[in-house]
C-alpha beads as a LAMMPS data file, in Angstrom:
LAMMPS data file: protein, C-alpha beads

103 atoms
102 bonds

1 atom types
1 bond types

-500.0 500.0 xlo xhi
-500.0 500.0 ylo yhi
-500.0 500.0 zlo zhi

Masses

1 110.0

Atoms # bond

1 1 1 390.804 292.164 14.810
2 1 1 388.013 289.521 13.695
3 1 1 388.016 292.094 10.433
4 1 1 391.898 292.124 9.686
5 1 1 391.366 287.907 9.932
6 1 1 388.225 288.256 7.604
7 1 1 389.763 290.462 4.638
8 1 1 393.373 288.891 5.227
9 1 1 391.201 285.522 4.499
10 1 1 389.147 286.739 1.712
11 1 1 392.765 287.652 0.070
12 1 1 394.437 284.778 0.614
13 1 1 391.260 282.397 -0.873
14 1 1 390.977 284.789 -3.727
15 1 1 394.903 283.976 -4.138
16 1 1 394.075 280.733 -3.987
17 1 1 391.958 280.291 -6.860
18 1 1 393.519 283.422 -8.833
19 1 1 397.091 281.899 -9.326
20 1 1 396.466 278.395 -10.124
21 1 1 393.851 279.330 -12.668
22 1 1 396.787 281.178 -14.393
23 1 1 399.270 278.395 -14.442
24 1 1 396.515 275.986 -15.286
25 1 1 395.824 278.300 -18.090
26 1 1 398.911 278.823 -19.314
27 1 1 399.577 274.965 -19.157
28 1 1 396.413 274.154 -20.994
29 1 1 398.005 276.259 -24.005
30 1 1 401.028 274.391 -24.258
31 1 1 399.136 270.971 -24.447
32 1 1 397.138 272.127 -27.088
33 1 1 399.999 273.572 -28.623
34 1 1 401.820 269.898 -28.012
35 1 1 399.215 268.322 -29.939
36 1 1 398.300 270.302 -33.014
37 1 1 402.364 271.838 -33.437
38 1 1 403.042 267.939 -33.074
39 1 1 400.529 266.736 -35.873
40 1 1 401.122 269.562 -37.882
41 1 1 405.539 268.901 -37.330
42 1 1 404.974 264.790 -37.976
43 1 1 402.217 265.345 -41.043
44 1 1 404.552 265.033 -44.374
45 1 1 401.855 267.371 -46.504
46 1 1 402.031 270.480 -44.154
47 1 1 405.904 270.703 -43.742
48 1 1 406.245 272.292 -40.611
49 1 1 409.854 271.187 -38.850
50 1 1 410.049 270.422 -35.599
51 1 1 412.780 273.457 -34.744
52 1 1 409.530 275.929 -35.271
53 1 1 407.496 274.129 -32.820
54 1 1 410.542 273.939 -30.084
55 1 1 411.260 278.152 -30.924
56 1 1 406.759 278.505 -30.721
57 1 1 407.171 276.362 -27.377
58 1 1 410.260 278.729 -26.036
59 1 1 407.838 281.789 -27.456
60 1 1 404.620 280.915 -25.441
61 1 1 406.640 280.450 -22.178
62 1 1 407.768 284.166 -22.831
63 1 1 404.267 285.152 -23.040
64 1 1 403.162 283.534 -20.070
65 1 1 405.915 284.493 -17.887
66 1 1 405.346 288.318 -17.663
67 1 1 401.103 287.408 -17.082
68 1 1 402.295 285.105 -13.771
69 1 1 404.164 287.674 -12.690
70 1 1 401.124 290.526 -13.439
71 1 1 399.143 288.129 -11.214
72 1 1 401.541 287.295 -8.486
73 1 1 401.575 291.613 -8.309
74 1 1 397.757 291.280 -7.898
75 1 1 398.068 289.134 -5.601
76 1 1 400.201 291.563 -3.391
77 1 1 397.885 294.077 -4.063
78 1 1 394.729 292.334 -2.360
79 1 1 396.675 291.878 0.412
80 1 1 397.774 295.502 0.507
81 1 1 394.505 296.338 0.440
82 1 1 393.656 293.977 3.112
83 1 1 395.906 295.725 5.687
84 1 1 395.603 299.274 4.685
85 1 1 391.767 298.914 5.168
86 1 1 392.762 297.657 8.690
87 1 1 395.065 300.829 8.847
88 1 1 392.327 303.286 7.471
89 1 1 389.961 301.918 10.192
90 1 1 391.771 302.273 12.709
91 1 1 392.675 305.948 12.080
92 1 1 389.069 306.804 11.490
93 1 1 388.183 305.451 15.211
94 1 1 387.915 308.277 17.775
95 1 1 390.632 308.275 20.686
96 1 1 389.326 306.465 23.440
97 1 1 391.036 309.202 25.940
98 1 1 390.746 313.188 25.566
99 1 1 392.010 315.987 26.984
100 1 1 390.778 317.769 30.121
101 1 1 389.152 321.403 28.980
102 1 1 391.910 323.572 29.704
103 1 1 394.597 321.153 29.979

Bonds

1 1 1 2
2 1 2 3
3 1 3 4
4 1 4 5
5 1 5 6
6 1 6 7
7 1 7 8
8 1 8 9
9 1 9 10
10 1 10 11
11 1 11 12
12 1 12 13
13 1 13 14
14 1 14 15
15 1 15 16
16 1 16 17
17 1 17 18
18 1 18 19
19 1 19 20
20 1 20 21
21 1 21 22
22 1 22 23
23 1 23 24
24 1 24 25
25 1 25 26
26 1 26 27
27 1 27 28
28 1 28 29
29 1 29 30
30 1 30 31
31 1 31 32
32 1 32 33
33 1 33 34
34 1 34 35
35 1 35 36
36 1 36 37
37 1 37 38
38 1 38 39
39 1 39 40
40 1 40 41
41 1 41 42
42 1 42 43
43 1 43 44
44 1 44 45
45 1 45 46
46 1 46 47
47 1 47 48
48 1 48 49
49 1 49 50
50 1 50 51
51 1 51 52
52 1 52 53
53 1 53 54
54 1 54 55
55 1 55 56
56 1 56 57
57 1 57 58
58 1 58 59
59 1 59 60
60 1 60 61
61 1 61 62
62 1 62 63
63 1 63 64
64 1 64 65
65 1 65 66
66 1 66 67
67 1 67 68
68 1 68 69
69 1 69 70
70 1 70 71
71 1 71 72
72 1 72 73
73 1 73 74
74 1 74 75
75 1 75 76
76 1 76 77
77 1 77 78
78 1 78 79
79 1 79 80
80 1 80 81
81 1 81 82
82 1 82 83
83 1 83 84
84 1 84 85
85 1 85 86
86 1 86 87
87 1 87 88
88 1 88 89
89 1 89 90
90 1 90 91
91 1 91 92
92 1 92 93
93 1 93 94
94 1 94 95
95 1 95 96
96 1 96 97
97 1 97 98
98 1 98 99
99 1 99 100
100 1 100 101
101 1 101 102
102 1 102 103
């Protein structure tokens, strides 16, 4: 049982870490894409409009979307592994009880 609590932790801390490194990620984009989309939209010589940096901003959350999601799945998977590791050792233990000879 101490195991199961060991791996089921090990998953959950890797979880931890995994997931808010891709939102943090994905957030650090978007503020450098505030800053240079914004200098390039308000700069008169470079001519970029503001509607292109509002469709890039609806773009790059369309990007980032589907990679949460890949690891909120890989995040399910650790802890699939977790248990079914639990399951596998237990059917690889011997049966604590066996048959008489000639029962």
């Amino acid at each position: 049982m101490a195991d199961h609590y060991l791996i089921g932790f090990g998953a959950a801390r890797l979880s931890a870490m995994f997931l808010p490194l891709l939102e943090l990620n994905s957030r650090f984009f978007i503020a450098i894409l505030l800053l240079l989309g914004g200098w390039r939209a308000l700069h008169p010589a470079i001519g970029m409009s503001v509607g292109n940096l509002i469709e890039f901003f609806f773009l790059a959350g369309l990007f980032f979307q589907p990679v949460q999601v890949i690891g909120a799945q890989y995040n399910q998977a650790l802890t699939a592994m977790a248990g079914a590791e639990q399951v596998f050792d237990l059917l690889d233990r011997p049966p604590e009880w066996v048959d008489e000879p000639g029962a």
